[in-house]
mmCIF file of the N, C-alpha and C atoms, coordinates in Angstrom:
data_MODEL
# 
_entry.id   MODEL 
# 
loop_
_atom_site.group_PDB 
_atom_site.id 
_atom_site.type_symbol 
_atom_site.label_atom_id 
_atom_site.label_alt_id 
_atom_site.label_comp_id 
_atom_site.label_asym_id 
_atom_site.label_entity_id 
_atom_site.label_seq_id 
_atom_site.pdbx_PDB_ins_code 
_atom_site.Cartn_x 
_atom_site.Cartn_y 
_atom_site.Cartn_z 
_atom_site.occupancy 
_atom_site.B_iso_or_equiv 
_atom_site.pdbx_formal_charge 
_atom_site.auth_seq_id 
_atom_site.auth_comp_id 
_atom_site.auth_asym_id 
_atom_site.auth_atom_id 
_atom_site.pdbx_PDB_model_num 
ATOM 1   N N  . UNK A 1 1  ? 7.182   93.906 12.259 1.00 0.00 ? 1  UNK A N  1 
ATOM 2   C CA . UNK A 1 1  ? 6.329   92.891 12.848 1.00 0.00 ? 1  UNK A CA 1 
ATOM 3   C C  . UNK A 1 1  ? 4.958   93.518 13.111 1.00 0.00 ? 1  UNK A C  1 
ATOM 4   N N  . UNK A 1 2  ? 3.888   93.051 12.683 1.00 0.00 ? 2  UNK A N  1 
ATOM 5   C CA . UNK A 1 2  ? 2.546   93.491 12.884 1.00 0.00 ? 2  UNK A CA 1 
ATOM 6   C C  . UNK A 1 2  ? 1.914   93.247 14.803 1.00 0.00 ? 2  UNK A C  1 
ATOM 7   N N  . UNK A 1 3  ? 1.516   94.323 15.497 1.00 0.00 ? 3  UNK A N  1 
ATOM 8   C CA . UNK A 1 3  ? 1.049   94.344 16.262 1.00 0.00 ? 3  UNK A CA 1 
ATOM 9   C C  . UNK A 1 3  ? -0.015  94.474 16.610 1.00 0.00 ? 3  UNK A C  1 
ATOM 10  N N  . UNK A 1 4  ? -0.955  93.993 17.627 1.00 0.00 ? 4  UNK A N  1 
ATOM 11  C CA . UNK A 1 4  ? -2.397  93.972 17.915 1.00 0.00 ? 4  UNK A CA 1 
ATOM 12  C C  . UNK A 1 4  ? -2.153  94.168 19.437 1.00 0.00 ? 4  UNK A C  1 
ATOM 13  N N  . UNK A 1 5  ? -3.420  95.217 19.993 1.00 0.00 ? 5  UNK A N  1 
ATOM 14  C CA . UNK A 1 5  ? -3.772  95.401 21.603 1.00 0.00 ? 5  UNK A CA 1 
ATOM 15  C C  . UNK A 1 5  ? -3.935  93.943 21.960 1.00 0.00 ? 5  UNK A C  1 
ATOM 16  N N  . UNK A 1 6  ? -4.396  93.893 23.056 1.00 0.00 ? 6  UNK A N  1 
ATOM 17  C CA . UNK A 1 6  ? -4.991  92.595 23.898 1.00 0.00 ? 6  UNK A CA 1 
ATOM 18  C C  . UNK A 1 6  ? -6.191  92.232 23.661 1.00 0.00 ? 6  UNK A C  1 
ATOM 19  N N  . UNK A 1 7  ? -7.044  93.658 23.316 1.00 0.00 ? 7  UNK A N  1 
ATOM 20  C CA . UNK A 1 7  ? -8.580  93.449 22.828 1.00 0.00 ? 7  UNK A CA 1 
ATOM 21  C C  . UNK A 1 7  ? -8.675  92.512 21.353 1.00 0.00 ? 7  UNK A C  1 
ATOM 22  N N  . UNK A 1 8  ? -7.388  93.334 20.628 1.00 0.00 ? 8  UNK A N  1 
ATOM 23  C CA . UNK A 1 8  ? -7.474  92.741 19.097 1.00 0.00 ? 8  UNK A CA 1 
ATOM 24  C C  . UNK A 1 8  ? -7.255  91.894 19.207 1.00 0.00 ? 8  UNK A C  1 
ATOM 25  N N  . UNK A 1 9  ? -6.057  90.843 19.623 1.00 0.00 ? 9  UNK A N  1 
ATOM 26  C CA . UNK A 1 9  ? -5.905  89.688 19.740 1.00 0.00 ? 9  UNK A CA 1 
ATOM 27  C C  . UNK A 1 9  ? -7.273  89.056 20.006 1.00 0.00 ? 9  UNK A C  1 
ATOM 28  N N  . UNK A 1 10 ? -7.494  89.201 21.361 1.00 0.00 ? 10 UNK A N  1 
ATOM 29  C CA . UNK A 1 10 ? -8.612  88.290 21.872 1.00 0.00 ? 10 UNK A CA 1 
ATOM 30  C C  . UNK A 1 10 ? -10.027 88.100 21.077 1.00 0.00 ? 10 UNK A C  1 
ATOM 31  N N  . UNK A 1 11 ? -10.184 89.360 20.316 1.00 0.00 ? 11 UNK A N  1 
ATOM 32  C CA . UNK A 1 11 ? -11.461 89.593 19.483 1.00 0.00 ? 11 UNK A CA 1 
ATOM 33  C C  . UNK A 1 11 ? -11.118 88.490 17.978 1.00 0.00 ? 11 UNK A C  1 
ATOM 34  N N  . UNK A 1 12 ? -10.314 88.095 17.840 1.00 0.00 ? 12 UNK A N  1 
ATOM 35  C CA . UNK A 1 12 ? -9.789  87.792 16.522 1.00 0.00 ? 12 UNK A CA 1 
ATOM 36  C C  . UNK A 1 12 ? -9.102  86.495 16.843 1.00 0.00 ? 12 UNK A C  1 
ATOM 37  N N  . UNK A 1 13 ? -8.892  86.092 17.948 1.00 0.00 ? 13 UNK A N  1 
ATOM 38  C CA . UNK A 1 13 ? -8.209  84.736 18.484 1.00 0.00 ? 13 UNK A CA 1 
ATOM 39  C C  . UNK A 1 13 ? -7.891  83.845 17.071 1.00 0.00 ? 13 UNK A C  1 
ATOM 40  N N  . UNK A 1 14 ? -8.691  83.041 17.235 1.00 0.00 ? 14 UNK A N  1 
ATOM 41  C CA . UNK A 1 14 ? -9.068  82.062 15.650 1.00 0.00 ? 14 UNK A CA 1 
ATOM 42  C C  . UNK A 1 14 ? -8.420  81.851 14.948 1.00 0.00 ? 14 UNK A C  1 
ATOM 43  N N  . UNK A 1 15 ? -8.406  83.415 14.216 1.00 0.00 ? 15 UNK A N  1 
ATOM 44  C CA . UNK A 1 15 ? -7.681  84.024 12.903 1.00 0.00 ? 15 UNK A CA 1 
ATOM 45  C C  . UNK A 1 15 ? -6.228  84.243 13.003 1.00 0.00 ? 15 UNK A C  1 
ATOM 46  N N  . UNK A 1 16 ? -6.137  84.994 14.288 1.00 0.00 ? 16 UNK A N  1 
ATOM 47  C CA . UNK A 1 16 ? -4.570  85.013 14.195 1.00 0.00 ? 16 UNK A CA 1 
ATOM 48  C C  . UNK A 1 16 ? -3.573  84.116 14.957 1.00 0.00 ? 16 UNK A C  1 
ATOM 49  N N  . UNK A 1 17 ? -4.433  82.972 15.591 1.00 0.00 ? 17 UNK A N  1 
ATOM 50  C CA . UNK A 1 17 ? -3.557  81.900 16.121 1.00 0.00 ? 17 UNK A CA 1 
ATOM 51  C C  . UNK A 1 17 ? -3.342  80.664 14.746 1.00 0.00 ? 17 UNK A C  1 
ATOM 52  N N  . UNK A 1 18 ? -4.462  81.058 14.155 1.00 0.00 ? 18 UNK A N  1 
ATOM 53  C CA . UNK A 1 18 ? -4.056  79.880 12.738 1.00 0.00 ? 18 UNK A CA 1 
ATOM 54  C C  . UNK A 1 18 ? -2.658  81.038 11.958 1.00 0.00 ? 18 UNK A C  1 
ATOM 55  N N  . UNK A 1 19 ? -2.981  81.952 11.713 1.00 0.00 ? 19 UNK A N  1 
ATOM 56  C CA . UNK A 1 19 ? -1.733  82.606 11.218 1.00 0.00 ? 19 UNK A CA 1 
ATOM 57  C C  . UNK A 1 19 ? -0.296  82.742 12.071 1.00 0.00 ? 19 UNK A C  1 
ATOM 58  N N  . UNK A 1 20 ? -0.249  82.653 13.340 1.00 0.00 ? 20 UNK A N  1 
ATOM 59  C CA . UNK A 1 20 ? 0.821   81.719 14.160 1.00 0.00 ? 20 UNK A CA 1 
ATOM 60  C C  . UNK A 1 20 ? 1.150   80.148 13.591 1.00 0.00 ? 20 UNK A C  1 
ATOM 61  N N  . UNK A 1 21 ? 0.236   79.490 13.849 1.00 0.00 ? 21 UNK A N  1 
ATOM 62  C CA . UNK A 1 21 ? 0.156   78.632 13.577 1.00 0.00 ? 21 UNK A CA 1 
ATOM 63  C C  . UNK A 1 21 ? 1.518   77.894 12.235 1.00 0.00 ? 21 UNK A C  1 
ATOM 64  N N  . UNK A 1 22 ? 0.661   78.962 11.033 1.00 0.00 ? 22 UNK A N  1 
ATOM 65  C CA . UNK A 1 22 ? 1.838   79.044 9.787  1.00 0.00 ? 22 UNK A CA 1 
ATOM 66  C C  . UNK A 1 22 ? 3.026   79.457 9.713  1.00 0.00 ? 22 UNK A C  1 
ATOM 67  N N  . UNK A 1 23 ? 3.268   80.055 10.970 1.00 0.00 ? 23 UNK A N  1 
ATOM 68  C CA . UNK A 1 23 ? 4.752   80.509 10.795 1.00 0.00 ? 23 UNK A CA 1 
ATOM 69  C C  . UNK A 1 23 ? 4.837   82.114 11.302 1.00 0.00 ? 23 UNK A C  1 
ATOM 70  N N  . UNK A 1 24 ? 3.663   82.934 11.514 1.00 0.00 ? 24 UNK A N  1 
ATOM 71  C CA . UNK A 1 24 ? 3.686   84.032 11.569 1.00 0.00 ? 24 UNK A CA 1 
ATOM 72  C C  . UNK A 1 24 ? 4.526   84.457 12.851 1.00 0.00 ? 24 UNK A C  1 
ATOM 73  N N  . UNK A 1 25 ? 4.748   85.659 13.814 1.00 0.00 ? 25 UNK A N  1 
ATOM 74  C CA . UNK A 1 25 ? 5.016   86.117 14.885 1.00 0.00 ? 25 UNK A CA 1 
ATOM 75  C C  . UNK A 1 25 ? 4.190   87.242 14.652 1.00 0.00 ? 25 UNK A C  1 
ATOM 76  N N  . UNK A 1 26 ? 3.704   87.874 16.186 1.00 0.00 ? 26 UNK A N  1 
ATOM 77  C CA . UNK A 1 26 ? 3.050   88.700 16.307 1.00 0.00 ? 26 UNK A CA 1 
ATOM 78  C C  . UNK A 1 26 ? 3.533   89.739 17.658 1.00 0.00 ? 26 UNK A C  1 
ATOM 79  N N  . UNK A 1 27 ? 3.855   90.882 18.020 1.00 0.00 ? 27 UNK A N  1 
ATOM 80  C CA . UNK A 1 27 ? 3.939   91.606 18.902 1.00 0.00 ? 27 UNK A CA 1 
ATOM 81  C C  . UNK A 1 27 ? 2.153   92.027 19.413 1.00 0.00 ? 27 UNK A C  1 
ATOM 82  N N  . UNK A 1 28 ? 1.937   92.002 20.639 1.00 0.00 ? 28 UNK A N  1 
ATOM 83  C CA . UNK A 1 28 ? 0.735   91.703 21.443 1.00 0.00 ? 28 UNK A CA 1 
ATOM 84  C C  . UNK A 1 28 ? 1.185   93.092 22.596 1.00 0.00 ? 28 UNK A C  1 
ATOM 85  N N  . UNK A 1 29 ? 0.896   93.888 22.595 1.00 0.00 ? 29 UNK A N  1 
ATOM 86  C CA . UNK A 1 29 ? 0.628   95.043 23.671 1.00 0.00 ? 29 UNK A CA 1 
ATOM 87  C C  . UNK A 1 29 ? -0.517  95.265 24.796 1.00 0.00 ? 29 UNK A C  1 
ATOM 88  N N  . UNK A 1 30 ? -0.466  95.582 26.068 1.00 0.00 ? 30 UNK A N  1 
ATOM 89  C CA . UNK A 1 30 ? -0.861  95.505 26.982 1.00 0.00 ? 30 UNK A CA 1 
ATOM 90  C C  . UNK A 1 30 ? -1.672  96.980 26.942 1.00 0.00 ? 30 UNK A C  1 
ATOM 91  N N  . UNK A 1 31 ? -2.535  97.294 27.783 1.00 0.00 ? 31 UNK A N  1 
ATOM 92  C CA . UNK A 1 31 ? -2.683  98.811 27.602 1.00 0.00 ? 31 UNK A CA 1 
ATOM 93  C C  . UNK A 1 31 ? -1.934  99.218 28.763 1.00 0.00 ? 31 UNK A C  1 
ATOM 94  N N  . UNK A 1 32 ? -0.964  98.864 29.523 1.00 0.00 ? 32 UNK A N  1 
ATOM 95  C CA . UNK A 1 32 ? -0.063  99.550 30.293 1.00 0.00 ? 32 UNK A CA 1 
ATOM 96  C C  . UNK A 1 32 ? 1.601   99.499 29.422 1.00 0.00 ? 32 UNK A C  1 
ATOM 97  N N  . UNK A 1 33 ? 1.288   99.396 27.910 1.00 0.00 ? 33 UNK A N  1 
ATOM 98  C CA . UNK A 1 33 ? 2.839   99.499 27.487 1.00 0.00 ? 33 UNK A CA 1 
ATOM 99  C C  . UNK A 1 33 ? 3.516   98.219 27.283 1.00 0.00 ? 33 UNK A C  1 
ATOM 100 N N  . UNK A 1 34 ? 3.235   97.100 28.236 1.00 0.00 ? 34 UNK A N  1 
ATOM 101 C CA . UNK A 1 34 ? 4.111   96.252 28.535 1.00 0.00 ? 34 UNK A CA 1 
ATOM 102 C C  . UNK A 1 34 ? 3.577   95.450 27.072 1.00 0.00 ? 34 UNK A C  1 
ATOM 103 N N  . UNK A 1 35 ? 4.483   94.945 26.296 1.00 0.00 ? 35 UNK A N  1 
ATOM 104 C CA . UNK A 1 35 ? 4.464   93.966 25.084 1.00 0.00 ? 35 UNK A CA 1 
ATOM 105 C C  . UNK A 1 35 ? 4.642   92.374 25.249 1.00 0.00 ? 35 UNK A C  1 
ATOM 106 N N  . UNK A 1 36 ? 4.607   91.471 24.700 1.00 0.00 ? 36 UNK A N  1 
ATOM 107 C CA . UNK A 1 36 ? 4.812   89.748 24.167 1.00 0.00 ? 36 UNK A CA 1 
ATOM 108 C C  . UNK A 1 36 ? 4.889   89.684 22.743 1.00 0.00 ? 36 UNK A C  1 
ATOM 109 N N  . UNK A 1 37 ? 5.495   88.373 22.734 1.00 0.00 ? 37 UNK A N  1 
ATOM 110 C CA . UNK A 1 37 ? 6.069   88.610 21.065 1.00 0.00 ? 37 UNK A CA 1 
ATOM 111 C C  . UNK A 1 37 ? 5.181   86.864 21.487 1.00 0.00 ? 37 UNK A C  1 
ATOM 112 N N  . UNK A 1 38 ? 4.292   86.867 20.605 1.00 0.00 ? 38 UNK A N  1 
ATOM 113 C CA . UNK A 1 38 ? 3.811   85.305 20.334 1.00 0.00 ? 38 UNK A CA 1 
ATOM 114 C C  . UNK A 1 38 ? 4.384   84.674 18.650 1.00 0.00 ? 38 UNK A C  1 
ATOM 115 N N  . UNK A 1 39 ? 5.279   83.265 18.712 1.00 0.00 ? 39 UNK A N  1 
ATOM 116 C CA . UNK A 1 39 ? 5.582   82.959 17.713 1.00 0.00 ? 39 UNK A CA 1 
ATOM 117 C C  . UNK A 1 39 ? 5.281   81.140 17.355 1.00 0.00 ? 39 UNK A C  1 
ATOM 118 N N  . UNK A 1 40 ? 5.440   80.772 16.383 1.00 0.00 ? 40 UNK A N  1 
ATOM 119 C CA . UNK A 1 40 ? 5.350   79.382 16.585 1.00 0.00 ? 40 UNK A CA 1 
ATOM 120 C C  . UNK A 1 40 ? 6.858   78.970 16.928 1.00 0.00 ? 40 UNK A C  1 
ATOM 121 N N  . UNK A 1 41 ? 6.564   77.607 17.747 1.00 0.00 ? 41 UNK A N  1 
ATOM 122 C CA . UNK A 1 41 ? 7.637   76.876 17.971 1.00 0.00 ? 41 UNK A CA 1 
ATOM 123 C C  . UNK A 1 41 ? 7.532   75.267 17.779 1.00 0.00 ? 41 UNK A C  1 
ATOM 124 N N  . UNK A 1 42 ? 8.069   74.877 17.293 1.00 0.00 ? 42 UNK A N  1 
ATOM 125 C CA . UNK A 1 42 ? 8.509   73.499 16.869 1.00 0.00 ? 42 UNK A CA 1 
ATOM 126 C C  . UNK A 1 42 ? 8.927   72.787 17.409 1.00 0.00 ? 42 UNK A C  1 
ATOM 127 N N  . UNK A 1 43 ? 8.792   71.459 18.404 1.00 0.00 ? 43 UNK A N  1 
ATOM 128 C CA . UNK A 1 43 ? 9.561   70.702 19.450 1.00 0.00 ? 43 UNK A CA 1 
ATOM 129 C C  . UNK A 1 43 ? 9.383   69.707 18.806 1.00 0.00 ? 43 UNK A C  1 
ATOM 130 N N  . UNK A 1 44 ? 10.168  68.621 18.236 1.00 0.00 ? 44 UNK A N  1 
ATOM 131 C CA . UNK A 1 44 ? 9.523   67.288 17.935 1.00 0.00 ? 44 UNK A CA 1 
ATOM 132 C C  . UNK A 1 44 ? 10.184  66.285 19.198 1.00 0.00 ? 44 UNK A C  1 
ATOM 133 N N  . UNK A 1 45 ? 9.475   65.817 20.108 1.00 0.00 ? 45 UNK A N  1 
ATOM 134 C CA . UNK A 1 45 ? 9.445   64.832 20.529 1.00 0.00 ? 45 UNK A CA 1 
ATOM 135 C C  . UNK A 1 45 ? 9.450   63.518 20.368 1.00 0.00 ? 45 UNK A C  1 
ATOM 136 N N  . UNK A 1 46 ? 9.482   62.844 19.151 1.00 0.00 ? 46 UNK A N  1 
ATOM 137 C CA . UNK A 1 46 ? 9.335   61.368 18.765 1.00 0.00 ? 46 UNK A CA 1 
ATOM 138 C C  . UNK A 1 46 ? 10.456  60.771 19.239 1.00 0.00 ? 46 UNK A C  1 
ATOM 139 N N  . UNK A 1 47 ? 11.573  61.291 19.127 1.00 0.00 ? 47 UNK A N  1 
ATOM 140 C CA . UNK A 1 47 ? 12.687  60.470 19.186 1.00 0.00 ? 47 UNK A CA 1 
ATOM 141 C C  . UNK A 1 47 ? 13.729  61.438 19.919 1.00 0.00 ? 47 UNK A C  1 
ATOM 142 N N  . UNK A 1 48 ? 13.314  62.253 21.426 1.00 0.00 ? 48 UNK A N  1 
ATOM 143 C CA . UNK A 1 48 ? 14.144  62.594 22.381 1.00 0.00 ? 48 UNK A CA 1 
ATOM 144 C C  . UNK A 1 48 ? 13.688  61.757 23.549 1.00 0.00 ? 48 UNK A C  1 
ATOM 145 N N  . UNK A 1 49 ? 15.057  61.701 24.186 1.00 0.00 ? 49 UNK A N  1 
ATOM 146 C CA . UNK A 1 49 ? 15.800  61.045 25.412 1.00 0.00 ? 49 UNK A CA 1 
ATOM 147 C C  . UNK A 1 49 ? 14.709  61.479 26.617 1.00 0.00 ? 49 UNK A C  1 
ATOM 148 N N  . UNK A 1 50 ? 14.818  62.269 26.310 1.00 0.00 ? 50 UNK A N  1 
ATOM 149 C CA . UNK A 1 50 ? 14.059  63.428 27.131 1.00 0.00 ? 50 UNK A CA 1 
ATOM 150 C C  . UNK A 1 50 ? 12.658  63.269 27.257 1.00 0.00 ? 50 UNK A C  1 
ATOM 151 N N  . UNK A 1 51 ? 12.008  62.834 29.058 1.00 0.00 ? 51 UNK A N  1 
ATOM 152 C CA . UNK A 1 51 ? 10.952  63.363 28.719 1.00 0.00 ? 51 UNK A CA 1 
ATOM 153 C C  . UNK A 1 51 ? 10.315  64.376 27.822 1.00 0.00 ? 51 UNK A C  1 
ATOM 154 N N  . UNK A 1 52 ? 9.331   64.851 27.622 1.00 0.00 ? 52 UNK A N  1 
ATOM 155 C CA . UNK A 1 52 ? 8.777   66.170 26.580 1.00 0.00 ? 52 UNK A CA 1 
ATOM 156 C C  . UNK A 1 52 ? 8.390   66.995 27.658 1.00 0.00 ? 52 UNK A C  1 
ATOM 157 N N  . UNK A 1 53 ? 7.981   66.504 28.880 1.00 0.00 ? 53 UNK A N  1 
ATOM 158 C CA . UNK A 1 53 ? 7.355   67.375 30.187 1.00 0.00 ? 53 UNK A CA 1 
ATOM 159 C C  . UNK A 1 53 ? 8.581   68.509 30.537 1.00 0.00 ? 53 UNK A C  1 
ATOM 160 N N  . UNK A 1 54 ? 9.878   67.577 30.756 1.00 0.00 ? 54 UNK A N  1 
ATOM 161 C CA . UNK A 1 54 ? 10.996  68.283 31.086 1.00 0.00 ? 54 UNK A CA 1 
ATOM 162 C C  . UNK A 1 54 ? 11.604  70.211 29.582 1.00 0.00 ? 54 UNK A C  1 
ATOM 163 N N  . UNK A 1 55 ? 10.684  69.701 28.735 1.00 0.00 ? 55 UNK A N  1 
ATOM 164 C CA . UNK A 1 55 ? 10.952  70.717 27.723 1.00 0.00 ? 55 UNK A CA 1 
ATOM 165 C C  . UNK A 1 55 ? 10.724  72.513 28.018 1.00 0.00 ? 55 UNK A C  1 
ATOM 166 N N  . UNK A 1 56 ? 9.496   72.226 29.324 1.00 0.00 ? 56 UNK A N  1 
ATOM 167 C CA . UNK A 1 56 ? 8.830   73.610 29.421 1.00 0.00 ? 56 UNK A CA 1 
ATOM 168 C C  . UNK A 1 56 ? 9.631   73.766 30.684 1.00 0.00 ? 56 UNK A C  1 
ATOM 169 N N  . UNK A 1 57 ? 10.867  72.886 31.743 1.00 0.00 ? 57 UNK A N  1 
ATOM 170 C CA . UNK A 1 57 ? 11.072  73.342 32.825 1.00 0.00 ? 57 UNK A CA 1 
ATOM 171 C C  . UNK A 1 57 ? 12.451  73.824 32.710 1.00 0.00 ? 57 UNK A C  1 
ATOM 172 N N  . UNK A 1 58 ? 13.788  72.749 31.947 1.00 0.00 ? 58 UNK A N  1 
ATOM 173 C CA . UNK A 1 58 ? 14.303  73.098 32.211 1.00 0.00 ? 58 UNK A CA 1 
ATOM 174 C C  . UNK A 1 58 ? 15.690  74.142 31.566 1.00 0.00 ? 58 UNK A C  1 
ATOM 175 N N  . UNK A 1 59 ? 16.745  74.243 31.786 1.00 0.00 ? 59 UNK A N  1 
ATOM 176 C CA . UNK A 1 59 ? 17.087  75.608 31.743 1.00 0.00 ? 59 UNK A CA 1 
ATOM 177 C C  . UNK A 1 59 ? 18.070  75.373 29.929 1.00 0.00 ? 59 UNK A C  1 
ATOM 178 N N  . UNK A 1 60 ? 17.522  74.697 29.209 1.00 0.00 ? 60 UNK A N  1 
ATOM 179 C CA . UNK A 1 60 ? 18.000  74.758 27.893 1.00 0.00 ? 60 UNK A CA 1 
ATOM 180 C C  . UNK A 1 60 ? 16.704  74.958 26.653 1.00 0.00 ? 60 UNK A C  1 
ATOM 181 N N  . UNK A 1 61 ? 15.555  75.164 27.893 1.00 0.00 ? 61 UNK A N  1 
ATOM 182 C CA . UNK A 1 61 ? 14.025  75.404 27.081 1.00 0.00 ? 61 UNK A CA 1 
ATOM 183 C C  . UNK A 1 61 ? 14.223  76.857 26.299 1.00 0.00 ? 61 UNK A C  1 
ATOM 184 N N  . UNK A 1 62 ? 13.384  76.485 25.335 1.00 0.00 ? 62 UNK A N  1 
ATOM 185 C CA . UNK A 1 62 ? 13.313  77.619 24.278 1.00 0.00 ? 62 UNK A CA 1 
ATOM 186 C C  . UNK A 1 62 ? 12.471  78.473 25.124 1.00 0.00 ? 62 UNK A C  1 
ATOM 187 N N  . UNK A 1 63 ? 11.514  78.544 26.013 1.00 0.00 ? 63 UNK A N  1 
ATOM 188 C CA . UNK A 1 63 ? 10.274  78.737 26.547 1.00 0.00 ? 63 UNK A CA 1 
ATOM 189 C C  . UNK A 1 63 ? 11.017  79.377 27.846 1.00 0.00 ? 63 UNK A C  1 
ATOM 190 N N  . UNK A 1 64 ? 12.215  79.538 28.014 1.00 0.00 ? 64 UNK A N  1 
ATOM 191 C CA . UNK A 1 64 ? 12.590  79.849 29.213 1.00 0.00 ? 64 UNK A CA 1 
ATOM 192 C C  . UNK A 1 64 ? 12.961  81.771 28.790 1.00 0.00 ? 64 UNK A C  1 
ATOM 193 N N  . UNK A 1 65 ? 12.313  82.717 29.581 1.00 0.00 ? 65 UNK A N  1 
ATOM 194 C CA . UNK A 1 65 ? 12.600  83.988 28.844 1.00 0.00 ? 65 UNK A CA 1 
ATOM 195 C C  . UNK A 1 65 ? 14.064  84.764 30.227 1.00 0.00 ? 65 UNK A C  1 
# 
């Protein structure tokens, strides 16, 4: 998996959120060590039961780490 500091990311935003965007994942490092894995995710909402609000809270969210 290709990794970038926090600087690189942020300097390059644009570029590598459209390459998220496509499908990519990226490992993102802190300068204290600590890492994030940014990836795309896919929710289609058209035709769930489910509010879409309830997607980021509760405990069957993809988004839940």
């Amino acid at each position: 998996m290709e990794q970038f500091t926090v600087d690189e990311f942020q300097r390059d935003f644009d570029a590598l959120f459209e390459r998220v965007e496509n499908g990519e994942s990226f490992k993102i490092l802190a300068p204290d060590g600590k890492a994030v894995i940014i990836t795309r995710v896919v929710y289609d909402v058209t035709d769930s039961k489910e509010d879409w609000r309830d997607f980021w809270y509760n405990e069957y969210s993809l988004c839940d780490i």
